[in-house]
Wavefront OBJ file of the C-alpha trace (Angstrom):
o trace
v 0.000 0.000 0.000
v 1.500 3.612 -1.075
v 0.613 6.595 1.810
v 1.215 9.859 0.957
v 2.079 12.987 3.407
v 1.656 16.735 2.329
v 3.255 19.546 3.794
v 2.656 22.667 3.724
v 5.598 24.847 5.057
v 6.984 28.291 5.196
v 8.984 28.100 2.223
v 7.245 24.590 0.381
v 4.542 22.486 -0.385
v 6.226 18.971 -0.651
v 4.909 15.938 -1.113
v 6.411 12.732 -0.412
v 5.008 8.991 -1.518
v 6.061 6.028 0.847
v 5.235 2.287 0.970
v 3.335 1.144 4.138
v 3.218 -2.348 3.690
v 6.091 -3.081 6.366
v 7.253 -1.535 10.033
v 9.288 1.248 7.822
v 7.826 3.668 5.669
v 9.916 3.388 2.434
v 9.802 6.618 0.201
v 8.945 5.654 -3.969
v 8.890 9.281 -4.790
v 9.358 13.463 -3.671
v 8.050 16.411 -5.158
v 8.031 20.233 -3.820
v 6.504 23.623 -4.920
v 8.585 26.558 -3.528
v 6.224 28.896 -2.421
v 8.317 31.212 0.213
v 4.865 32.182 1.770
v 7.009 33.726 4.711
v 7.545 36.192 2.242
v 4.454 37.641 1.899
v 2.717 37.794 4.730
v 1.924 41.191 6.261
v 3.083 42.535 9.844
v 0.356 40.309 11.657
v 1.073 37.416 9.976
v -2.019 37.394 7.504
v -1.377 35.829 3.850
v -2.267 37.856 1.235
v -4.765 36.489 -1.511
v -2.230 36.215 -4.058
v -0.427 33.696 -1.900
v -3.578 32.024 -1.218
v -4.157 31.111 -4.717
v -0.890 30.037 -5.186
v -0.629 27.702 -2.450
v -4.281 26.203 -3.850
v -2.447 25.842 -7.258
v 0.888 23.940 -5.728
v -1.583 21.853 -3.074
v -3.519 20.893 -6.433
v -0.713 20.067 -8.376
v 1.320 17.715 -5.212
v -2.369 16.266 -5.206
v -2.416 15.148 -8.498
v 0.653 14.050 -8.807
v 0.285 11.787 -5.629
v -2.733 10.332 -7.686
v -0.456 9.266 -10.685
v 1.543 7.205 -7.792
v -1.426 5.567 -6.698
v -1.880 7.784 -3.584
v -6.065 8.369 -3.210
v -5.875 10.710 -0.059
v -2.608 11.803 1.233
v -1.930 13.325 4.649
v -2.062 17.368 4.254
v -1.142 19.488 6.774
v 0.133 22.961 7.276
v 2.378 24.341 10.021
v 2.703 27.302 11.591
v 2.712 29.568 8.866
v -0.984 28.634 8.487
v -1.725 27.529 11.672
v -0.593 31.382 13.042
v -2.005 33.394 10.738
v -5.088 35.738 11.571
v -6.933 34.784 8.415
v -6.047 31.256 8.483
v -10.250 29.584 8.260
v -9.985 31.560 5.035
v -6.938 30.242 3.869
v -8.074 26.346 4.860
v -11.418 26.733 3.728
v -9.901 28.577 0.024
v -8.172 25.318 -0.425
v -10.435 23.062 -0.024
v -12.777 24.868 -2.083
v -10.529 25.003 -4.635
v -8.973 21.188 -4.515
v -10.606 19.041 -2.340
v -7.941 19.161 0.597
v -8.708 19.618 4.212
v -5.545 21.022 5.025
v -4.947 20.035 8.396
v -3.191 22.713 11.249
v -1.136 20.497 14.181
v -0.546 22.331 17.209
v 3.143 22.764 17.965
v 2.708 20.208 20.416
v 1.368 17.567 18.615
v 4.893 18.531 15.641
v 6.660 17.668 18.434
v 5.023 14.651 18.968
v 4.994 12.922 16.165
v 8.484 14.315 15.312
v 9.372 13.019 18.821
v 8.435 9.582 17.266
v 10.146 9.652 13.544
v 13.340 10.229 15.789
v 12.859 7.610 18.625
v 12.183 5.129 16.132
v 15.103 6.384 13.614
v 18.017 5.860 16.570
v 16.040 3.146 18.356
v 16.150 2.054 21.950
v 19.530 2.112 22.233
v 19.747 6.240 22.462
v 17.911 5.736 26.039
v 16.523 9.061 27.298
v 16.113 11.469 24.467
v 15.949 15.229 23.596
v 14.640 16.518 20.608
v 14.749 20.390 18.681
v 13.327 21.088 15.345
v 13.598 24.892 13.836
v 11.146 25.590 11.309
v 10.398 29.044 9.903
v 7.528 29.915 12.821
v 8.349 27.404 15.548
v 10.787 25.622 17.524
v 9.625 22.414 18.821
v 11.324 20.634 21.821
v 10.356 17.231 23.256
v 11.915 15.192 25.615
v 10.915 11.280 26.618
v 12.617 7.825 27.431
v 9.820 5.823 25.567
v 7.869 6.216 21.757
v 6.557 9.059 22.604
v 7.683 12.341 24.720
v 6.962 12.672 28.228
v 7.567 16.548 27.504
v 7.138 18.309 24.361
v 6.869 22.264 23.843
v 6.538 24.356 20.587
v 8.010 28.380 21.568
v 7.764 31.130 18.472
v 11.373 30.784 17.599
v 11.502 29.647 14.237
v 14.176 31.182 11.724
v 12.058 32.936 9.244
v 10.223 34.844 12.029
v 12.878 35.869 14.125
v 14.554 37.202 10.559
v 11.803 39.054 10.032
v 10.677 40.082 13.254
v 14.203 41.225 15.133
v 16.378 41.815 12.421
v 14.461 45.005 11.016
v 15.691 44.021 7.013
v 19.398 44.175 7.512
v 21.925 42.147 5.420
v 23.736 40.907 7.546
v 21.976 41.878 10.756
v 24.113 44.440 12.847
v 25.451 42.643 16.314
v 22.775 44.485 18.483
v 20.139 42.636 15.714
v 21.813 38.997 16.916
v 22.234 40.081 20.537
v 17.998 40.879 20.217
v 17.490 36.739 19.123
v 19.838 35.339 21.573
v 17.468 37.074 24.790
v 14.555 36.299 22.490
v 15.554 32.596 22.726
v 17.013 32.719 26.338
v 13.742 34.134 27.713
v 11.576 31.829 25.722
v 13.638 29.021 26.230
v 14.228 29.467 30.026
v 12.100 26.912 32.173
v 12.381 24.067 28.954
v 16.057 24.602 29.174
v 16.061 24.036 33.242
v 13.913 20.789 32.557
v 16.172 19.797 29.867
v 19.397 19.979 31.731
v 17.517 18.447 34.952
v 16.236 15.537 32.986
v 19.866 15.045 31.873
v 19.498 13.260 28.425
v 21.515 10.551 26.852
v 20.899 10.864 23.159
v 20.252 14.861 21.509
v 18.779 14.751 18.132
v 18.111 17.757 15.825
v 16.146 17.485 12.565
v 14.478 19.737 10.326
v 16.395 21.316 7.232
v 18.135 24.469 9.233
v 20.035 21.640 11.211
v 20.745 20.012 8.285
v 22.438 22.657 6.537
v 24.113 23.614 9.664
v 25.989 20.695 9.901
v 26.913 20.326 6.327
v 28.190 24.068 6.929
v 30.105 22.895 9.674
v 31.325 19.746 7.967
v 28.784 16.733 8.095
v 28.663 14.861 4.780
v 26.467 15.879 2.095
v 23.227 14.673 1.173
v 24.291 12.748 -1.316
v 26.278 10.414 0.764
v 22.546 9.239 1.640
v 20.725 9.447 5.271
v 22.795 6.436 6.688
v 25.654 8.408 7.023
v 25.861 9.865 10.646
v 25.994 13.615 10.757
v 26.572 15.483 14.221
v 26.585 19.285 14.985
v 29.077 19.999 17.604
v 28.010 23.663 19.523
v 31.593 24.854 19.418
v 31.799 24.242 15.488
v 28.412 25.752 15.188
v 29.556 28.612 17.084
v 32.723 29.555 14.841
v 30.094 29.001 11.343
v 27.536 31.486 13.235
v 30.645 34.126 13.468
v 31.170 33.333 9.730
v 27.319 33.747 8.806
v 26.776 37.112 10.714
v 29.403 39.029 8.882
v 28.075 37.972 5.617
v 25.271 38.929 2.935
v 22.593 36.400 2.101
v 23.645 36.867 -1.050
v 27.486 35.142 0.042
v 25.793 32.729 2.466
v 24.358 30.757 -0.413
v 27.635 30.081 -1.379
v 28.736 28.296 1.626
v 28.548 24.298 1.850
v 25.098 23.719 2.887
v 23.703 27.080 2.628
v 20.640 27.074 -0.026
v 19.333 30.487 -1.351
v 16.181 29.926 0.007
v 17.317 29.804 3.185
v 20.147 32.114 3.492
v 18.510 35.108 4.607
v 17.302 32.954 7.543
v 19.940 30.504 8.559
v 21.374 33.275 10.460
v 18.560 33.734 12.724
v 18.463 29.598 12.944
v 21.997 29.362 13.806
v 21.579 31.517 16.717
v 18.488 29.556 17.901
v 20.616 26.505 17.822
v 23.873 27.980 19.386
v 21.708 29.273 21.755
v 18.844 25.928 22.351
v 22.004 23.756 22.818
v 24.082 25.801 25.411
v 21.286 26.888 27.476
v 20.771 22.543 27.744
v 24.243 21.600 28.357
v 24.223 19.886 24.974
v 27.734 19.408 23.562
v 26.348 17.963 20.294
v 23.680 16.781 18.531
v 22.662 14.088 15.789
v 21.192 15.029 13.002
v 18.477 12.885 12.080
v 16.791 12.757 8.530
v 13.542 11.501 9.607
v 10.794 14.223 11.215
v 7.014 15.567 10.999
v 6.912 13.737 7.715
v 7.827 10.512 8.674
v 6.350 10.858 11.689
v 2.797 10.738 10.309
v 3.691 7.771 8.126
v 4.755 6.097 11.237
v 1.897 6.730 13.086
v -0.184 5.527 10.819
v 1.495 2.062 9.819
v 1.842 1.267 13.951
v -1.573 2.333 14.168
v -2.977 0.514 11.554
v -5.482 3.067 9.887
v -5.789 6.817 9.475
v -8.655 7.045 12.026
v -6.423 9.062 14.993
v -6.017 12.069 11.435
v -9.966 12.505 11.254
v -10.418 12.008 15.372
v -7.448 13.902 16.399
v -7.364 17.142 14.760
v -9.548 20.361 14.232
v -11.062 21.359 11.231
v -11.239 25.145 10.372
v -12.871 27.209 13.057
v -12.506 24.560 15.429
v -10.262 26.003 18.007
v -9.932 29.707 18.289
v -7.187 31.551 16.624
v -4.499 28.890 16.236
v -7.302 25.906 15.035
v -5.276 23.388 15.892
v -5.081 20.871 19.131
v -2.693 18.689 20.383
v -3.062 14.956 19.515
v -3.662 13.844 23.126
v -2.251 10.399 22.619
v -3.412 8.082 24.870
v -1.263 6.424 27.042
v -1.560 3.156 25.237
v -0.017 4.464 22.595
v 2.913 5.592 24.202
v 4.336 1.860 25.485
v 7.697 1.004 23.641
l 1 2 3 4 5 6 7 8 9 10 11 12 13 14 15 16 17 18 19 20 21 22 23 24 25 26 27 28 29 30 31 32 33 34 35 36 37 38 39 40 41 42 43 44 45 46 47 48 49 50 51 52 53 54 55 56 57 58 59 60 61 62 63 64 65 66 67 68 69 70 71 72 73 74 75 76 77 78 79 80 81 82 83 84 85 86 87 88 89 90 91 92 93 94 95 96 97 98 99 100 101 102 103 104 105 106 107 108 109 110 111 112 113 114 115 116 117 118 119 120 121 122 123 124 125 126 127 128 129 130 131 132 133 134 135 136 137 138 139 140 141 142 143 144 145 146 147 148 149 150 151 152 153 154 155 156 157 158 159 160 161 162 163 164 165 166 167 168 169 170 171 172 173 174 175 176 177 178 179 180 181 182 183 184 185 186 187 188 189 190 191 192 193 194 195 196 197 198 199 200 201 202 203 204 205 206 207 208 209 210 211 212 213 214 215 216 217 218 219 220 221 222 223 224 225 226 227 228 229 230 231 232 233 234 235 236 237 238 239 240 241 242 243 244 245 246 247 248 249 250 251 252 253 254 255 256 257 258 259 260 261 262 263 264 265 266 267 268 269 270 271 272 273 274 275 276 277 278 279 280 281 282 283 284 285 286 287 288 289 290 291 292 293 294 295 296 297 298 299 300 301 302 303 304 305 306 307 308 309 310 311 312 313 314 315 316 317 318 319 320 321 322 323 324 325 326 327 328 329 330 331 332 333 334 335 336 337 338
């Protein structure tokens, strides 16, 4: 049986087609729309109707191509980008009008969840008690557990393309007192899951997400193409030396640095200091970066589960709850033995 996940993120729509008919989810096929809707939002956060109709068009055009690989109704989800924005029933409900798709919004919690679980189940047992951080362009998501699912888990308005746009007031490259404004913006938000962190005192710290990936290609981790078997760790004292290296440069010369794309080298500034910052604040040394997250997660979750019932039962359709329409997934705790 072929699954199919959606994702609707700050800077893509990206679709990815996996076989479910074992304990793995094996992925048959990829495809992403760049969309960069981070870019054209207004000061609140709202996306503009011109944005709207694109993201219809690239959610239309991931849908039909997950038809052509047998895929009837993938997963589709949006994160914060959607989930945050004032006018985000109209965006949902323009989409579905227009294509079919309920977009779904996850809280920040439930990312970390299921992320949580992609990266349990990528290092296995053997990693004991482990911490997890994801940067995305709204949100940083932190979760912490010692079984298949976190004990702790936290999602804090830290993501790279917001704190870009937010704190560095449109200069390239920021000026120190720009960087200096991030670092307290992390410390402060950061503060009590940091003190939990450091008192739970993990074994195993796992990063995933793409700004960690780039990071530690920047910083000397193999390349992609060496495939996702390869281990790849971040240390925080190489990270810190490539942060000193990002902040004195243009986007323009960050893009060509190893691992640096151009889509994301206005804001891999901004995520650098949210990692430099996540991981010294926890005592963390170093992490592993890990290939599988949100994405996978949802496969997962699914083929341990069995059916797709938890995506209909577990999640709140547009209007559903308040501003931010989205719940956690309140797993019960069945689901979270080993």
């Amino acid at each position: 049986m072929r699954v199919g996940v959606v994702d609707v993120g700050s800077n893509t729509v990206r679709l990815v087609v996996a076989d479910a008919d074992g304990q793995v989810p094996l992925p048959v096929h990829t495809m992403k729309r760049r969309l960069r809707l981070a870019e054209h939002v207004d000061g609140d956060g709202h996306l503009a109707e011109e944005s709207v109709r694109a993201l219809a068009a690239a959610v239309r055009d991931v849908q039909e191509e997950a038809h052509r690989w047998g895929v009837a109704e993938p997963f589709a989800f949006a994160t914060s980008i959607v989930r945050d924005a004032p006018n985000r029933d109209g965006v949902l409900a323009a989409v579905e009008a227009d294509t079919g798709i309920r977009l779904r919004t996850l809280s920040g919690e439930a990312e970390a969840e299921l992320t949580f679980l992609a990266a349990r189940r990528w290092m296995g047992w053997r990693a004991g008690p482990l911490v997890l951080f994801d940067i995305g362009g709204g949100s940083l998501e932190v979760a912490f557990g010692r079984s298949r699912l976190p004990d702790y888990a936290a999602s804090l308005p830290l993501g790279a393309r917001r704190l870009t746009r937010e704190l560095f007031d449109g200069q390239d490259p920021p000026r120190e007192e720009h960087l200096k404004a991030v670092r307290r913006q992390v410390r402060h938000q950061l503060r009590d899951v940091a003190a939990r962190i450091r008192w739970e005192m993990p074994h195993t710290a796992v990063a995933t997400s793409r700004t960690f990936q780039q990071l530690a290609r920047l910083c000397g981790a193999a390349p992609g193409r060496y495939g996702p078997f390869v281990e790849r760790q971040l240390g925080r004292a190489e990270l810190g030396d490539a942060l000193r290296e990002l902040a004195r440069l243009p986007a323009e010369e960050r893009a060509h640095l190893p691992g640096i794309s151009a889509a994301r080298a206005e804001q891999c500034v901004a995520g650098a200091v949210v990692a430099h910052t996540a991981m010294k604040l926890t005592g963390i040394e170093a992490v592993t970066v890990c290939p599988w997250a949100l994405r996978e997660g949802i496969l997962l979750r699914y083929i341990e589960d069995g059916d797709a019932d938890w995506w209909d039962r577990e999640h709140v359709h547009p209007g559903g709850a308040g501003r931010g329409g989205a719940v956690s997934l309140r797993l019960a705790a069945a689901a979270r033995r080993p």
